[in-house]
TORDO-991384 format. One record per residue: residue number from 1; residue in three letters; x, y, z of N, C-alpha, C, O in turn. Coordinates in steps of 0.02 Angstrom, whole numbers, plus 50000, padded with zeros to 5 digits. Layout:
# TORDO-991384
R   k   r   nc1   nc2   nc3  cac1  cac2  cac3   cc1   cc2   cc3   oc1   oc2   oc3
R NUM ALA     X     Y     Z     X     Y     Z     X     Y     Z     X     Y     Z
...
***
This chain:
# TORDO-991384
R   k   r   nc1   nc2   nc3  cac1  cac2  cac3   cc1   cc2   cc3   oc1   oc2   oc3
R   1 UNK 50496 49304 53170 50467 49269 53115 50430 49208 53142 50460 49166 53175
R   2 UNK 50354 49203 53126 50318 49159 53158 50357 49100 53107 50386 49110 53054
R   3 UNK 50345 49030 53147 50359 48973 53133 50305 48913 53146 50272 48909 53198
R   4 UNK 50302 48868 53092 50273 48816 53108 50302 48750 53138 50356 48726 53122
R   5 UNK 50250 48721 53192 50284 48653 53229 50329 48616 53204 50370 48584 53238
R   6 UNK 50326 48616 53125 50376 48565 53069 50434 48610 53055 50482 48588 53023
R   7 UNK 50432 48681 53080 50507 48704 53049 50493 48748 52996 50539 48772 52963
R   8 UNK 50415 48766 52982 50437 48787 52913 50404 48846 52929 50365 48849 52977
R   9 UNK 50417 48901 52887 50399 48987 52900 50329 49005 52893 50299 48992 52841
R  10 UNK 50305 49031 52937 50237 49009 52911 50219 49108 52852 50172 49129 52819
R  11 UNK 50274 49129 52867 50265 49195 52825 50287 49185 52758 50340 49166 52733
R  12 UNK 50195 49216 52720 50214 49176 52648 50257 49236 52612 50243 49294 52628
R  13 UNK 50294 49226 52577 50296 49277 52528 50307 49237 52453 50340 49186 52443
R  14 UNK 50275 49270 52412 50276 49228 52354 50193 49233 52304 50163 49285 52319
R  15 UNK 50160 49196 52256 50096 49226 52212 50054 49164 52241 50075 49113 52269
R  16 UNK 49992 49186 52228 49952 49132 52249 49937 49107 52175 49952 49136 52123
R  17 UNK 49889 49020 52186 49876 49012 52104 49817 49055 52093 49784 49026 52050
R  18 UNK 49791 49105 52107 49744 49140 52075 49800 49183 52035 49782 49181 51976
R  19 UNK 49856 49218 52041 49890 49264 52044 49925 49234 51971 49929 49262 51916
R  20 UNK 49944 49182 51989 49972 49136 51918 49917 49148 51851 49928 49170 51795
R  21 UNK 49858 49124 51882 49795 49097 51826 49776 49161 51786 49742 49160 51735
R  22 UNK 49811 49239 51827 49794 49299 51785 49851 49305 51751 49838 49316 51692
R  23 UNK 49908 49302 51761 49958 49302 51719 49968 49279 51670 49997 49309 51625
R  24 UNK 49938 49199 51664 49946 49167 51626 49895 49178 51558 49912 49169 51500
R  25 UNK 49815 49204 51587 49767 49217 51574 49803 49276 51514 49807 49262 51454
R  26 UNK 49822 49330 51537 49860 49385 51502 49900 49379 51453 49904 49418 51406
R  27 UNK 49938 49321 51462 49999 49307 51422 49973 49266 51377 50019 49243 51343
R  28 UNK 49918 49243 51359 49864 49192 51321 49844 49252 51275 49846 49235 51216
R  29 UNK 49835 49287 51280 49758 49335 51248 49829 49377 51223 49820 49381 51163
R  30 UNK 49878 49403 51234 49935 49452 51217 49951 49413 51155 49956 49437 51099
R  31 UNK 49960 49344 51173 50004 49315 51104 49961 49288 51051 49975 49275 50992
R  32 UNK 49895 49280 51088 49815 49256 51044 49814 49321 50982 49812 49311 50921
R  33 UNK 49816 49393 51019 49832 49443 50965 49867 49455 50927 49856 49491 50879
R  34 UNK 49938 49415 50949 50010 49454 50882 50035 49407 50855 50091 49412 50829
R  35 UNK 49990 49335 50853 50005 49301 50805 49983 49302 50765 50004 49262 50723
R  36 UNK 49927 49343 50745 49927 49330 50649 49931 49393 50648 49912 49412 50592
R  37 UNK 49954 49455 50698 50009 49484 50654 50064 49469 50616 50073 49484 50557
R  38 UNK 50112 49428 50663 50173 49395 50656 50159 49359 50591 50201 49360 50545
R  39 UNK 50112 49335 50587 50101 49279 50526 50087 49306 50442 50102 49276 50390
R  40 UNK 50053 49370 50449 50047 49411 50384 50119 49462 50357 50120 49505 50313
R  41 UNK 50175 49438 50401 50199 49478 50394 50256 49481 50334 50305 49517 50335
R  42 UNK 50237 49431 50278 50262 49417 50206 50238 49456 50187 50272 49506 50176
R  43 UNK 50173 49457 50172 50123 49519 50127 50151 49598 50129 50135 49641 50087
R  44 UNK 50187 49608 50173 50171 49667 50203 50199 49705 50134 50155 49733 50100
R  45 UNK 50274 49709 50107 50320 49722 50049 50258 49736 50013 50247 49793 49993
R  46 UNK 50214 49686 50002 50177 49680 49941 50122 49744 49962 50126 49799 49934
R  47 UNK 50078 49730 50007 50008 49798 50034 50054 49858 50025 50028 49900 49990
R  48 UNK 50101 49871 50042 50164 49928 50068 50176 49950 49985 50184 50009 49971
R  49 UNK 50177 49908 49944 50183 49951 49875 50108 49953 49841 50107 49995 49797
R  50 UNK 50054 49926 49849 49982 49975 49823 49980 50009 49838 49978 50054 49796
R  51 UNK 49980 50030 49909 49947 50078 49959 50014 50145 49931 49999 50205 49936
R  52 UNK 50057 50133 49914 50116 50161 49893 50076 50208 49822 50066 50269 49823
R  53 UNK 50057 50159 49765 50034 50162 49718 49950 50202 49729 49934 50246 49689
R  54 UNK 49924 50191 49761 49846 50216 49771 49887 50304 49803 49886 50359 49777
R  55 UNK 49922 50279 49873 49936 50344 49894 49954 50417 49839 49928 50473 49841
R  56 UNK 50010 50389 49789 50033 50428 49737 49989 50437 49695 50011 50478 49654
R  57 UNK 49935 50419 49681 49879 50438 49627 49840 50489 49661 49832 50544 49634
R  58 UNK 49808 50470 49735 49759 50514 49753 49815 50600 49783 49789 50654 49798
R  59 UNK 49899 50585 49784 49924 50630 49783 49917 50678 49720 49890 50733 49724
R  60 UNK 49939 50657 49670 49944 50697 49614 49862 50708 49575 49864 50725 49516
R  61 UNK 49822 50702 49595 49742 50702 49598 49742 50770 49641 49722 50820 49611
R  62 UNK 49761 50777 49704 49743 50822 49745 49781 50878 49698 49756 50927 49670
R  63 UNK 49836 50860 49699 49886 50930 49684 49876 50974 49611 49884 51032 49592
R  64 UNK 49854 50913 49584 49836 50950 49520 49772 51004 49543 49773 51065 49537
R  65 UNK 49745 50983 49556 49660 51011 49566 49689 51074 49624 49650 51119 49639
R  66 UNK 49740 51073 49645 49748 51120 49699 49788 51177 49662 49769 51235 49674
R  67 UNK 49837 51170 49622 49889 51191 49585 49880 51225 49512 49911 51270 49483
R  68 UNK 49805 51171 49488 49783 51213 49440 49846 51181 49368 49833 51190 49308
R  69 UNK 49892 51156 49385 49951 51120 49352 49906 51054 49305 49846 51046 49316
R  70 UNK 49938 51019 49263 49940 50952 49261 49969 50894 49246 49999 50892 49193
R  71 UNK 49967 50857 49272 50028 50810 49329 50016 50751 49265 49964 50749 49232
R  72 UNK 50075 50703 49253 50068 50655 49244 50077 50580 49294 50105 50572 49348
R  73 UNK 50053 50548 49267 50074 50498 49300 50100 50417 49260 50067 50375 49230
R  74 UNK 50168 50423 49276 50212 50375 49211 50234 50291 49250 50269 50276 49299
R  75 UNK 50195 50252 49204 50228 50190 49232 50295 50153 49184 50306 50164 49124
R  76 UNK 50309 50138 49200 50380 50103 49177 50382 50059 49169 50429 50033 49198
R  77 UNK 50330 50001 49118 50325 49937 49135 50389 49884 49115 50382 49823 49110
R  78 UNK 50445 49919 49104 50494 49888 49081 50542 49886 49150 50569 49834 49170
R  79 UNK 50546 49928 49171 50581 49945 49267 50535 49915 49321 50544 49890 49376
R  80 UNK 50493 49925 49293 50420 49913 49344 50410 49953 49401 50408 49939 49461
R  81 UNK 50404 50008 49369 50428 50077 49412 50347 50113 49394 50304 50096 49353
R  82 UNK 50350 50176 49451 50321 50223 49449 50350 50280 49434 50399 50294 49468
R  83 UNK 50330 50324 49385 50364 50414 49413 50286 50468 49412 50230 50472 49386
R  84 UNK 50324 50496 49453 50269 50582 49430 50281 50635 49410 50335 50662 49421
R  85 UNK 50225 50669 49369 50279 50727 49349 50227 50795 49357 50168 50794 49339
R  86 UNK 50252 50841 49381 50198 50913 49353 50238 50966 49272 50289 50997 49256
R  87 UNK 50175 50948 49246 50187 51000 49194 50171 51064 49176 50119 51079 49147
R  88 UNK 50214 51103 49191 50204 51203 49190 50223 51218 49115 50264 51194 49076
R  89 UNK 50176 51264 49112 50180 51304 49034 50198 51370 49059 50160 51411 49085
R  90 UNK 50289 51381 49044 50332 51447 49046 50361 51461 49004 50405 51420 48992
R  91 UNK 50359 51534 48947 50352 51537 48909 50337 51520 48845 50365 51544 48796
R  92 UNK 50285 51473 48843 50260 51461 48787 50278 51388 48758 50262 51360 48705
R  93 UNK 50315 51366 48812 50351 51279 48834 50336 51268 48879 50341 51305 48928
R  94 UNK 50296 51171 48875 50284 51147 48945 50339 51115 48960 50364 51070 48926
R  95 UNK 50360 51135 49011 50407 51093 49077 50375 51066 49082 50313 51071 49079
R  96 UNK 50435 50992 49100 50420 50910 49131 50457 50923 49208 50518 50912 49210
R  97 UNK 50428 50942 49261 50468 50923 49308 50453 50861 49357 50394 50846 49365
R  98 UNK 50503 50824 49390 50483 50754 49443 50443 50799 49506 50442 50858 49521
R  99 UNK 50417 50750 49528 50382 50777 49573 50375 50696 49617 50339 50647 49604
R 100 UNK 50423 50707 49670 50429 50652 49726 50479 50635 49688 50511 50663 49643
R 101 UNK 50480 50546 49734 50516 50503 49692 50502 50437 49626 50451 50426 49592
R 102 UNK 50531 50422 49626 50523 50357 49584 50501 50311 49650 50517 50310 49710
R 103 UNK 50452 50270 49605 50428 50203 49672 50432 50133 49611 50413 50124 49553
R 104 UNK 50460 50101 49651 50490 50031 49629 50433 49985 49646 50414 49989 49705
R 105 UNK 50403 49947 49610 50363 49906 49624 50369 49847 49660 50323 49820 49690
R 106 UNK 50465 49817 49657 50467 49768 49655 50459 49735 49741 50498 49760 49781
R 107 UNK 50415 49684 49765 50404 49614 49742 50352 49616 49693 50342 49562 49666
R 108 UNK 50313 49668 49675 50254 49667 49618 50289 49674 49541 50341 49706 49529
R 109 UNK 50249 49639 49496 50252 49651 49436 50209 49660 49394 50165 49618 49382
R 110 UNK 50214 49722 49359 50164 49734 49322 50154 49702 49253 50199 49689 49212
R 111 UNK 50101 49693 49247 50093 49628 49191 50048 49694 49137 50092 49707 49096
R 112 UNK 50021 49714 49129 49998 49766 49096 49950 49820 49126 49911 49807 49172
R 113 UNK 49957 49894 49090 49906 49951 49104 49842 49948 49039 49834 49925 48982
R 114 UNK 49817 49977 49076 49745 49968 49029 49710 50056 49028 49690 50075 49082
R 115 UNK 49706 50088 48990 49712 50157 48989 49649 50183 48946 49666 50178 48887
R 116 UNK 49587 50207 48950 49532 50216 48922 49543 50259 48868 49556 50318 48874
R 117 UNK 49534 50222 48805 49538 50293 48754 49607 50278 48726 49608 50300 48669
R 118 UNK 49671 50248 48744 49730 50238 48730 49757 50172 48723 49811 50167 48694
R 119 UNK 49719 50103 48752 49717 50035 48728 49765 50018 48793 49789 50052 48839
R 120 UNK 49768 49956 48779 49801 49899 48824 49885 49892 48830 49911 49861 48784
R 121 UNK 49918 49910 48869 50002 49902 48871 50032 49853 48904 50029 49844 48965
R 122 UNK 50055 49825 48872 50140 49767 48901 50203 49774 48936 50233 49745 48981
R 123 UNK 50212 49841 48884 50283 49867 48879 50300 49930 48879 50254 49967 48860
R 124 UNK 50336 49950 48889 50352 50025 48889 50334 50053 48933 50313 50028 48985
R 125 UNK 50341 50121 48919 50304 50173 48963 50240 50184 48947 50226 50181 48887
R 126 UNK 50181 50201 49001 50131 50232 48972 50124 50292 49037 50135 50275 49095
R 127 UNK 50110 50347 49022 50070 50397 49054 49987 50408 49040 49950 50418 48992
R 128 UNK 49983 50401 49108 49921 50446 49128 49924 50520 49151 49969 50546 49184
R 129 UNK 49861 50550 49125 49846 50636 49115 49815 50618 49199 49791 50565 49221
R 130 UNK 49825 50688 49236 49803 50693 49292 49789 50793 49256 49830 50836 49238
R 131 UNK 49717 50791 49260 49708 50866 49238 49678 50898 49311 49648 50871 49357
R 132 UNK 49708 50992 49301 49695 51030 49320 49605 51026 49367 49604 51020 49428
R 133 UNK 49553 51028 49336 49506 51019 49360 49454 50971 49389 49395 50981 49401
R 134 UNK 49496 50909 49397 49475 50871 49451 49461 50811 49400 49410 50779 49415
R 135 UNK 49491 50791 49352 49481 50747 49329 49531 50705 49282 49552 50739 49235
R 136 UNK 49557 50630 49286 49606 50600 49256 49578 50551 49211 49519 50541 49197
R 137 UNK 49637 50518 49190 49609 50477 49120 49601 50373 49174 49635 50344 49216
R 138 UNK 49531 50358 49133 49522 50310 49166 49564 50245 49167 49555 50206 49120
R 139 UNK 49621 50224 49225 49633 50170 49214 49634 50122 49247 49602 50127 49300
R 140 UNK 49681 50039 49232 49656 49990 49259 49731 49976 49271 49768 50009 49236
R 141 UNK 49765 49927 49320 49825 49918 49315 49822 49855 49344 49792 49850 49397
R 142 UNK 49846 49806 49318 49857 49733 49329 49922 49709 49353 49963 49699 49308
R 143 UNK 49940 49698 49405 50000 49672 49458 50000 49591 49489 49952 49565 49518
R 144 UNK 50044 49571 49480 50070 49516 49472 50116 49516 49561 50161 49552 49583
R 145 UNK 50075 49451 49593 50115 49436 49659 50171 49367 49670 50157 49311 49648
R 146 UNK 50231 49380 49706 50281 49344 49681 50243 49287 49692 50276 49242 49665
R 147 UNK 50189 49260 49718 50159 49188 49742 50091 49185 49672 50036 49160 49678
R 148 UNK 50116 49215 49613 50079 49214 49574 49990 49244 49554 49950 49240 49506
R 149 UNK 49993 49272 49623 49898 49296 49635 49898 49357 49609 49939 49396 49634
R 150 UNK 49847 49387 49544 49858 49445 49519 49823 49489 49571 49793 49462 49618
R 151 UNK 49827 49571 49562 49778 49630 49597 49768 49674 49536 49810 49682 49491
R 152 UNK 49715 49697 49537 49704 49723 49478 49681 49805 49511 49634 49797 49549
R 153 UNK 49697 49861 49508 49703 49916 49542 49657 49966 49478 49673 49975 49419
R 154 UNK 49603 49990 49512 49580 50039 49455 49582 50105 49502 49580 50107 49563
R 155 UNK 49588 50165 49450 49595 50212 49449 49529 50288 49442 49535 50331 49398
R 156 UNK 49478 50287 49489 49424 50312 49475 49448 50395 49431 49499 50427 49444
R 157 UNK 49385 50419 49368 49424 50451 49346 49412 50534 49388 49447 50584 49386
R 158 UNK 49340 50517 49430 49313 50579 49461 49345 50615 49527 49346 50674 49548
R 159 UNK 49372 50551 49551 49381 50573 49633 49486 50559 49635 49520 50584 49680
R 160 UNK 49507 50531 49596 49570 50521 49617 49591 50447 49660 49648 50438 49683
R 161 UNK 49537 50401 49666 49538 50344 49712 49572 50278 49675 49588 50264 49618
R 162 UNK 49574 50252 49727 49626 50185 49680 49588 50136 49742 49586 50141 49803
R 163 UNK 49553 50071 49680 49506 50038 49709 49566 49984 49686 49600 49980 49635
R 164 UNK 49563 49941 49753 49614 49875 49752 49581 49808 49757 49560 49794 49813
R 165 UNK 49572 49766 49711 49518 49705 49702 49590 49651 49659 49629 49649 49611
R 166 UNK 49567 49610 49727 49618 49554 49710 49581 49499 49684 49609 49459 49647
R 167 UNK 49491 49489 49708 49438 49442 49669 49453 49454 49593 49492 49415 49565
R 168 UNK 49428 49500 49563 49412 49501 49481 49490 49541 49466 49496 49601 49476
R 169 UNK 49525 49513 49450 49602 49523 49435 49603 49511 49368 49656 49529 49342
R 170 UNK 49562 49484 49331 49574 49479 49247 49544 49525 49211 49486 49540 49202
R 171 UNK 49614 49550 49186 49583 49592 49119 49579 49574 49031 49617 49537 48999
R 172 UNK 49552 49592 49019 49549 49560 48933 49613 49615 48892 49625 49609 48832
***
């Protein structure tokens, strides 16, 4: 082992500061990225039940139109629930059957549905028609965030889409 005149090793082992300045460089830009992950990560409960709500519309949209069936779609504004249902005509009676599960809205609250042709709701239940040939009844659904910011979710009646607009959130 070479040695220096003072005693000391002259064999380095160990990082140089270039070796540091990439590490550090790395570990800058890693945590530059997952902090405002880390930071949105209240919302999430809340995106996690539209996308919940959009998902289950453009589901029972597809299935009807595939199935030839037609599906309701029931809100619960008293539970603040979702259900779905397909309805079969066997013998000469339509069956109500569930179809999935129940979806719970809650941290959202629904403050009212707005249903074209059927008027404005508070309370209760209201269903929406999801028909056989590619087309449902037009609506609007107004949700309430626990930090008070409404989303107002419409329901296209052609395609099955659920447009999510948290700007124009007031309905009359």
């Amino acid at each position: 082992m070479p040695m220096s005149p003072t005693g000391i090793s002259i064999n380095r082992s160990g990082f140089t500061l270039i070796e540091l300045m990439v590490v550090i460089v790395i570990l800058s830009l890693v945590s530059f990225i997952s902090m405002p992950l880390l930071a949105n990560r209240g919302d999430g409960d809340e995106r996690l039940k539209l996308r919940r709500v959009a998902g289950t519309v453009k589901q029972l949209y597809n299935e009807a139109t595939l199935t030839r069936d037609e599906h309701l779609l029931t809100f619960d504004l008293d539970r603040n629930s979702l259900l779905a249902f397909r309805l079969r005509a066997s013998s000469g009676a339509v069956e109500k059957e569930p179809f999935g599960r129940e979806v719970m809205l809650a941290p959202l609250q629904i403050e009212q549905i707005d249903v074209k042709g059927k008027g404005t709701f508070r309370t209760g239940q209201v269903s929406v028609r999801v028909f056989p040939l590619g087309w449902m009844e037009q609506t609007h659904l107004l949700v309430r965030h626990e930090n008070g910011d409404e989303v107002q979710l419409a329901f296209s009646p052609l395609t099955g889409a659920v447009t999510i607009d948290a700007e124009s959130a007031t309905m009359q």
